[in-house]
TIZA-689718 format. One record per atom (N, C-alpha, C, CB): residue in three letters; z negated, x, y. Coordinates in steps of 0.1 Angstrom, whole numbers, plus 5000, padded with zeros to 4 digits. Glycine has a CB too. Example, Ala and Ser with C-alpha at 12.3 -4.5 7.8 and 13.67 -1.06 7.14 Angstrom:
<atoms>
ALA492251324943ALA492251234955ALA492251324967ALA491051134955SER492951284978SER492951374989SER492151295000SER494351414994
</atoms>
This chain:
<atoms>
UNK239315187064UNK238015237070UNK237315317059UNK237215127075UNK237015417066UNK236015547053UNK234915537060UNK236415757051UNK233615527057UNK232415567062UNK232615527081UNK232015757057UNK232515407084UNK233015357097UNK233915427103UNK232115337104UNK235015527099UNK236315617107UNK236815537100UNK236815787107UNK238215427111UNK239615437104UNK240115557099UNK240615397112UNK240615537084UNK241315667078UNK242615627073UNK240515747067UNK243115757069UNK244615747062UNK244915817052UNK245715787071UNK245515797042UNK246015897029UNK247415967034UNK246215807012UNK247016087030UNK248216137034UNK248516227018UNK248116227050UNK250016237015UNK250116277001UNK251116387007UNK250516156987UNK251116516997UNK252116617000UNK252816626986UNK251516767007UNK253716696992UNK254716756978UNK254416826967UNK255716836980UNK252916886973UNK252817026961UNK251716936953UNK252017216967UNK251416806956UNK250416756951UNK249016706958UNK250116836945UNK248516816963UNK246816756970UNK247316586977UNK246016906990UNK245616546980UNK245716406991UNK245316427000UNK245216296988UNK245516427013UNK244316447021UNK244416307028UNK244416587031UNK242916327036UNK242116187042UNK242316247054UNK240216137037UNK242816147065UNK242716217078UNK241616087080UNK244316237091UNK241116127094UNK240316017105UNK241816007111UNK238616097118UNK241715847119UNK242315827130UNK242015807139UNK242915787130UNK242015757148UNK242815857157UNK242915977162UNK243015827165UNK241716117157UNK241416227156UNK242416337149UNK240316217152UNK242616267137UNK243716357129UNK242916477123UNK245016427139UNK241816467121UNK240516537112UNK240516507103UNK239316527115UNK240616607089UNK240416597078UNK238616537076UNK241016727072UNK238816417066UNK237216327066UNK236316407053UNK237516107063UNK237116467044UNK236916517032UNK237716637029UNK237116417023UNK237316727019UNK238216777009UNK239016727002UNK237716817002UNK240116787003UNK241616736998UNK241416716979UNK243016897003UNK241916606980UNK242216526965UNK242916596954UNK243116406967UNK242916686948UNK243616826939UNK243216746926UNK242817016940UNK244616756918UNK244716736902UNK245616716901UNK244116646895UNK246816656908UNK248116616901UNK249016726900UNK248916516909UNK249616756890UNK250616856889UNK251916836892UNK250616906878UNK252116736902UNK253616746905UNK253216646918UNK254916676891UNK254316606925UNK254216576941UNK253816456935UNK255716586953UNK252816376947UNK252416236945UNK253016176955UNK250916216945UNK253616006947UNK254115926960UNK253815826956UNK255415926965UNK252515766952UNK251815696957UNK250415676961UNK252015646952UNK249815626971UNK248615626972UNK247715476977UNK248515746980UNK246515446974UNK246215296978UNK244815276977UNK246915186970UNK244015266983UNK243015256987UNK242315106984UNK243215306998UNK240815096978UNK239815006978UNK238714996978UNK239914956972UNK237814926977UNK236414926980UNK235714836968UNK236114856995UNK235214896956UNK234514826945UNK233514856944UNK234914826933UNK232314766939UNK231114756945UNK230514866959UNK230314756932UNK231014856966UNK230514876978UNK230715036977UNK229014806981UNK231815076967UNK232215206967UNK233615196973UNK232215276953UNK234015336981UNK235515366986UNK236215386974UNK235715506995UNK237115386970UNK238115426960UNK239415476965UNK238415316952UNK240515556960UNK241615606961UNK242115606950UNK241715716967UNK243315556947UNK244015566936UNK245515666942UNK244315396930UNK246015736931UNK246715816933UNK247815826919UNK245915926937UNK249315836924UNK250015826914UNK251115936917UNK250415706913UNK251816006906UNK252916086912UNK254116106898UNK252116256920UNK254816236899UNK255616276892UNK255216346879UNK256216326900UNK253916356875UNK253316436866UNK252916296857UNK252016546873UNK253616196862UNK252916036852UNK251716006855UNK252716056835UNK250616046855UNK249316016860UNK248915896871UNK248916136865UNK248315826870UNK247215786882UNK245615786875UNK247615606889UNK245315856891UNK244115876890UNK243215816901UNK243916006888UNK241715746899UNK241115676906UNK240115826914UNK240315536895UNK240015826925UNK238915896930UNK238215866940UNK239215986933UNK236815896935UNK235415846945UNK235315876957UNK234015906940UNK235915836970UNK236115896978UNK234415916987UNK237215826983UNK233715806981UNK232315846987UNK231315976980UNK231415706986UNK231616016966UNK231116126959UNK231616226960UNK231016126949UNK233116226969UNK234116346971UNK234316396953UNK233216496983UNK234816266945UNK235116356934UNK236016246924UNK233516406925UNK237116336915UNK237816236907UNK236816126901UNK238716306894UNK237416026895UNK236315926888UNK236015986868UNK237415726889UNK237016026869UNK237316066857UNK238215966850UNK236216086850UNK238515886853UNK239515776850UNK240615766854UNK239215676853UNK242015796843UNK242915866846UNK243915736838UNK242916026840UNK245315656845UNK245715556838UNK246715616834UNK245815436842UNK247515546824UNK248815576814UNK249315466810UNK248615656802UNK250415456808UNK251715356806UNK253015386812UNK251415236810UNK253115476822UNK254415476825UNK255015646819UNK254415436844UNK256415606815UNK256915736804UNK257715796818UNK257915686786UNK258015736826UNK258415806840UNK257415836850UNK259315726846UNK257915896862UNK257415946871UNK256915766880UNK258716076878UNK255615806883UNK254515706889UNK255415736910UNK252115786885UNK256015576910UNK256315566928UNK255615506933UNK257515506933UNK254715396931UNK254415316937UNK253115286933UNK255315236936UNK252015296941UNK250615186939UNK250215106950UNK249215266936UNK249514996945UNK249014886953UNK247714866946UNK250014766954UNK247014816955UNK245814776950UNK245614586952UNK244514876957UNK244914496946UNK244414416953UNK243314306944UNK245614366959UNK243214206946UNK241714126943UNK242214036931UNK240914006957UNK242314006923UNK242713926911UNK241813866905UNK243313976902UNK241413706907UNK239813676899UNK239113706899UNK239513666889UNK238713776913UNK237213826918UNK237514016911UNK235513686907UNK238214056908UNK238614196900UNK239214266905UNK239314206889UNK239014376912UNK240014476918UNK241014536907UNK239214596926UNK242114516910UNK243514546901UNK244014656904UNK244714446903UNK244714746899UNK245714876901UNK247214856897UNK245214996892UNK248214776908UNK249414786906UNK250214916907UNK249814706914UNK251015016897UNK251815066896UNK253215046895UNK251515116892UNK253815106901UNK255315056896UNK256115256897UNK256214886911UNK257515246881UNK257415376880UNK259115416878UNK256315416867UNK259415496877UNK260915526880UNK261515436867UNK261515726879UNK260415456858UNK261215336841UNK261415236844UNK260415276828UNK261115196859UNK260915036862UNK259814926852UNK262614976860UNK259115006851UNK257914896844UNK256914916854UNK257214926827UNK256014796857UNK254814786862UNK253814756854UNK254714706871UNK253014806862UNK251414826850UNK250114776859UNK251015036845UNK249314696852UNK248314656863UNK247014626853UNK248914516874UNK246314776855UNK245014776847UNK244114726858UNK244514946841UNK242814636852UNK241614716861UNK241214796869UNK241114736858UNK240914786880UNK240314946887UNK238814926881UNK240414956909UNK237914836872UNK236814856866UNK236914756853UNK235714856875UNK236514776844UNK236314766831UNK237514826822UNK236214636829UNK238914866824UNK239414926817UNK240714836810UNK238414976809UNK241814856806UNK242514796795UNK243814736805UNK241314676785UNK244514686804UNK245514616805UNK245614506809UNK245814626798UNK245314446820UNK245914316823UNK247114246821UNK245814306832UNK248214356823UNK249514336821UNK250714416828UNK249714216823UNK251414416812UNK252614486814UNK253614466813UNK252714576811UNK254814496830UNK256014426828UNK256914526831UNK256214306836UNK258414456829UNK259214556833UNK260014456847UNK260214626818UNK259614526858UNK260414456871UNK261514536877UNK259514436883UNK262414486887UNK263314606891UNK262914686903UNK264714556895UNK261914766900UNK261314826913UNK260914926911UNK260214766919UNK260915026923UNK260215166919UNK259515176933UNK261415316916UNK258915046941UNK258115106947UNK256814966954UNK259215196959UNK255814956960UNK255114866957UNK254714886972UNK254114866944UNK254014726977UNK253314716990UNK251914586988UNK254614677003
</atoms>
């Protein structure tokens, strides 16, 4: 849910994200632009009573974006030396978490606020739910 519309991330090959509404199929925002290579992951949360989009792809990057300011966060994560497949988000000790997982097969799960590393493993997976 975005601003009371069920929505959906939708990721393309050349990169952008876009937000549909559903069941309308109306773009809810301006499309998500920064990644330089196709994104295939995407995962959505709600921290302090902000929307969030996390986004991951083949350029290594994930990036967190404000989906209620229509703008990147400026907060960009790193650890994986391969191409980013997989994000998940979820609640850890009261903390919204950012699970990645990447073609190296390591997972990475920073904060989605305060920063740093909770922990880093190497699992056999290149893709997350």
């Amino acid at each position: 849910m975005l601003h009371d519309h069920p929505a959906a991330l939708a990721a393309s090959a050349d990169g952008p994200v876009e937000v549909w509404e559903l069941p309308t199929l109306r773009r809810l925002r301006p499309s998500l632009t920064g990644h330089e290579a196709t994104v295939r992951g995407v995962a959505t949360a709600v921290v302090n009573r902000r929307h969030l989009a996390v986004t991951g792809g083949h350029d290594r990057s994930v990036r967190i974006w404000d989906l209620d300011g229509e703008r990147e966060t400026g907060s960009r994560l790193n650890g994986h030396v391969g191409s980013v497949t997989g994000v998940a988000t979820a609640v850890a000790d009261g903390s919204c978490v950012i699970i990645t997982a990447g073609s190296d097969a390591t997972a990475c799960s920073p904060r989605a606020r305060g920063g740093g590393h909770v922990g880093v493993g190497r699992i056999p997976t290149r893709s997350l739910a």
